[in-house]
C-alpha positions as CSV (number, residue, x, y, z in Angstrom):
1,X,4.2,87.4,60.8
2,X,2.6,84.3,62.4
3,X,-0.2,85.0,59.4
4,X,2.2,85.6,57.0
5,X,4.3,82.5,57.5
6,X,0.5,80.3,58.1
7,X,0.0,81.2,54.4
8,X,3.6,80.8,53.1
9,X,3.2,77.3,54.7
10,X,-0.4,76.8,52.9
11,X,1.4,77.7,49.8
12,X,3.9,75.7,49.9
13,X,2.1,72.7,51.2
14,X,-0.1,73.2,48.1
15,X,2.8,73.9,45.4
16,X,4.6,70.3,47.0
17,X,1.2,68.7,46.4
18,X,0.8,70.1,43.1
19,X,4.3,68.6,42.5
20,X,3.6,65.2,43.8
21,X,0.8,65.1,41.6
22,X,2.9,66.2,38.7
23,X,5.5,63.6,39.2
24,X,2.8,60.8,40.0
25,X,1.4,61.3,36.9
26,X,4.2,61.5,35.0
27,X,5.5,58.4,36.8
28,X,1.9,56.7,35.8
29,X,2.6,57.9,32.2
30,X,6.0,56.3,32.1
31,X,5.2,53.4,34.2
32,X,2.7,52.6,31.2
33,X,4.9,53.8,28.7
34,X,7.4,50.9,30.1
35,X,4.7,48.5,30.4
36,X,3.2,48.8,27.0
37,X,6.5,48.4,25.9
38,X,7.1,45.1,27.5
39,X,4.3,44.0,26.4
40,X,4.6,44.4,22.8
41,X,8.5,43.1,23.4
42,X,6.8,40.1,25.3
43,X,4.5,39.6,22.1
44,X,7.5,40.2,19.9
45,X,8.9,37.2,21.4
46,X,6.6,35.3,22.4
47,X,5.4,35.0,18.2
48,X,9.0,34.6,17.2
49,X,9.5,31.4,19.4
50,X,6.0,30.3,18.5
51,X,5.9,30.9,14.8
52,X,8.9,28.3,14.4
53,X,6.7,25.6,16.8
54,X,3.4,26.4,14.3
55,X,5.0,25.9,11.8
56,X,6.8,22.8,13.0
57,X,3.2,21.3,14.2
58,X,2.4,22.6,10.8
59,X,4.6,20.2,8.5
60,X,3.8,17.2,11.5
61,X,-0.1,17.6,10.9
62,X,0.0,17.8,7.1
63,X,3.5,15.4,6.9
64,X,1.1,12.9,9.1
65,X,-1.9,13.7,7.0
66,X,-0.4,13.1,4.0
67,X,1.2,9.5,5.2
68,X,-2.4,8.9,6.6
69,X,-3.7,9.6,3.0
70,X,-1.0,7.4,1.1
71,X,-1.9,4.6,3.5
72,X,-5.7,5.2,3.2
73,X,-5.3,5.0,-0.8
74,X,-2.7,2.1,-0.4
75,X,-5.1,-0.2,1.5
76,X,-7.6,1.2,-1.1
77,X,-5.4,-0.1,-3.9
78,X,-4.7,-3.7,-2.2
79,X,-8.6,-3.9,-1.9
80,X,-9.4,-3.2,-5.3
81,X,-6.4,-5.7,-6.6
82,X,-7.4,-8.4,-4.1
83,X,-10.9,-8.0,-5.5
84,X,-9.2,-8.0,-9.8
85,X,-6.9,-11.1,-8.9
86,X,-10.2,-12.6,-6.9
87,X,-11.9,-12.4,-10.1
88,X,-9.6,-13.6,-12.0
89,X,-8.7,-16.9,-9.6
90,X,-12.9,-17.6,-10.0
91,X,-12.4,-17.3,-13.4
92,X,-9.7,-19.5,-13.6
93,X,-11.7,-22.0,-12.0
94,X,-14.7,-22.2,-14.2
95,X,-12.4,-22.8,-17.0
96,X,-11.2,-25.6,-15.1
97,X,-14.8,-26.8,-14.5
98,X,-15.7,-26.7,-17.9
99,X,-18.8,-23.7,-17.1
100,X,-16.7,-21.0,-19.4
101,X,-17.6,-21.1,-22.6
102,X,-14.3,-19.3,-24.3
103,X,-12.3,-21.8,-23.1
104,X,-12.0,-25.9,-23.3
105,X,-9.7,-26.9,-20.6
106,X,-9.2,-30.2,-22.3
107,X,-7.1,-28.2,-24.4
108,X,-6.0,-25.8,-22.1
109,X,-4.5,-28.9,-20.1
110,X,-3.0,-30.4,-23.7
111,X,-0.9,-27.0,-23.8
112,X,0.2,-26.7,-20.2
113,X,2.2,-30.6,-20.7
114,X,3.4,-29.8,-23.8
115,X,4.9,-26.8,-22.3
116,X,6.2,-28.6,-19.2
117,X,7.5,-31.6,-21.3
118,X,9.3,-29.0,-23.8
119,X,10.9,-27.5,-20.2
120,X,12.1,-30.5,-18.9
121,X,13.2,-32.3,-22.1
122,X,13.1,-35.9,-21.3
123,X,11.2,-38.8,-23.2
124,X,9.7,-40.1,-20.0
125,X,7.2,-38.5,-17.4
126,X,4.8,-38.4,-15.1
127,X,1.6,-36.6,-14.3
128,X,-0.7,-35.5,-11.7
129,X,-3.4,-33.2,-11.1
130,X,-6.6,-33.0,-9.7
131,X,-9.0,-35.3,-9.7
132,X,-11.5,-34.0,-12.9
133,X,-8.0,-33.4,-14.6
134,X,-6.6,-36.6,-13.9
135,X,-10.0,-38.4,-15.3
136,X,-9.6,-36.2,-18.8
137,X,-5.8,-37.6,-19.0
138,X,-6.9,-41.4,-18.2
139,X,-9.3,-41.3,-20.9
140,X,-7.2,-39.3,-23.6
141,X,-3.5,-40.3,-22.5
142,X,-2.2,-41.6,-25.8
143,X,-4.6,-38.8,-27.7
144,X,-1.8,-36.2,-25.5
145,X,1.0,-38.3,-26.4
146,X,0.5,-38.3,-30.0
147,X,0.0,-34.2,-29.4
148,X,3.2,-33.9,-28.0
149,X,5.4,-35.7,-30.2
150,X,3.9,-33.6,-33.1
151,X,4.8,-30.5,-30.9
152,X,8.1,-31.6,-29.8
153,X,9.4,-33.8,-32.8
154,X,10.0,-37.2,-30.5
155,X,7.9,-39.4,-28.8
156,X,7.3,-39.0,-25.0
157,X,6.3,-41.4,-22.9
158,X,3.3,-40.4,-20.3
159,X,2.3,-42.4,-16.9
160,X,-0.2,-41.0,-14.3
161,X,0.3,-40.4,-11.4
162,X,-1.9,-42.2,-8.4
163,X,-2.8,-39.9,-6.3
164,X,-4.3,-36.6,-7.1
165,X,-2.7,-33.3,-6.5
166,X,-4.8,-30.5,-4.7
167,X,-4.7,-27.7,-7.2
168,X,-7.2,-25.4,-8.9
169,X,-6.3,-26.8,-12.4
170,X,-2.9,-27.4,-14.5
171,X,-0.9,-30.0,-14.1
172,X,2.3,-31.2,-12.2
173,X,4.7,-33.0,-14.5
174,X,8.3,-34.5,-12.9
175,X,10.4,-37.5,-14.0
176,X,10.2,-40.9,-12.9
177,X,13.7,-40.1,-10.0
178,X,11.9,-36.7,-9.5
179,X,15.2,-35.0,-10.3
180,X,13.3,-32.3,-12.6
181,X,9.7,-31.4,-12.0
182,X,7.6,-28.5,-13.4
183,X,5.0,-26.8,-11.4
184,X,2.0,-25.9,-14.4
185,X,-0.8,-25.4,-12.4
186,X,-3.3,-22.9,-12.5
187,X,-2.7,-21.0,-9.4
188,X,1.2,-21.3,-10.3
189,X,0.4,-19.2,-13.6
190,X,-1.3,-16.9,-11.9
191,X,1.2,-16.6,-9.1
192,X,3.8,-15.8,-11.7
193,X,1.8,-13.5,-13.6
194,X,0.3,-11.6,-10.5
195,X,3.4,-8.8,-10.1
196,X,3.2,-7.9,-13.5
197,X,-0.9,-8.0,-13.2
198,X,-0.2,-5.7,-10.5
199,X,1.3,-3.4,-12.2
200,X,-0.7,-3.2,-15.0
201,X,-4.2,-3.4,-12.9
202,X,-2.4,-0.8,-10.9
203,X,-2.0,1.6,-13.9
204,X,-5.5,1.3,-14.9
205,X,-7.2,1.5,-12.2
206,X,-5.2,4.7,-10.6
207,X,-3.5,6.0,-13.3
């Protein structure tokens, strides 16, 4: 009996063993089942709440890169016109020297008053300018005043001014109260003309 019950025990010991076992592993299996799980969950949301922030850093890198580019080929652009309307300012002022060829500023200069006297309208003015332009005017005064009153159609009476006016060329013409005066210098043509040179410098260059 005491035999008997020694191997019932044994038996049983080993069937509760083989049991534990059992349940251990299933345990492990669903323990891992659970745990895979959570981690493809974990993934699941962990790529939904990044994708939105990659794609958000996404549009800043490229949105910054792109104003980074239009700034690159902005400064580009001012270069490039700084350099045109540098050109054209050093062209300018070898007309005014007399050193270009395709041009006599003698008669350049002739134009410039007529076209300031024609503005103002009066039958009295004065000039200035600088000092090689002023020298040209001393020495061919009535020659300019005989120009303009075929131009215009009525004799206009031309003093000089004293004291020369710092410009690149042109001339400065006002009336003796220096109520009406008209800037025609050089720089002040180009000045005016420099926006639409812009534009048009602009389109050709990076069209």
């Amino acid at each position: 009996m005491s035999e008997a019950l020694s191997i019932l025990k044994s038996e049983i010991m080993k069937r509760s063993l083989e049991e534990a076992q059992g349940i251990t592993a299933q345990a492990e299996r669903e323990a891992e089942k659970i745990i895979s799980s959570a981690k493809r969950k974990a993934e699941e949301i962990l790529e939904q709440s990044i994708k939105p922030e990659i794609s958000v850093m996404r549009k800043r890198i490229l949105g910054s890169a792109r104003l980074e580019g239009r700034r690159i080929l902005l400064k580009a652009k001012e270069e490039v016109l700084s350099k045109v309307f540098k050109m054209v300012e050093e062209r300018l002022k070898k007309i005014a020297e007399g050193e270009d060829p395709e041009y006599r500023y003698e008669e350049l200069t002739v134009k410039l008053i007529q076209e300031a006297a024609s503005r103002i309208g009066e039958k009295e003015l004065i000039l200035t300018s600088n000092r090689r332009t002023l020298a040209f005017l001393k020495r061919n005064l009535r020659k300019v005043e005989k120009r303009l009153e075929e131009a215009l159609g009525y004799k206009v009476k031309l003093t000089l001014e004293n004291s020369p006016y710092e410009c690149l060329g042109g001339v400065v013409v006002y009336t003796p109260d220096r109520t009406r005066i008209f800037y025609n210098t050089l720089e002040g043509r180009l000045m005016g003309l420099k926006e639409a040179l812009r534009g048009i410098v602009a389109k050709t260059l990076f069209a």
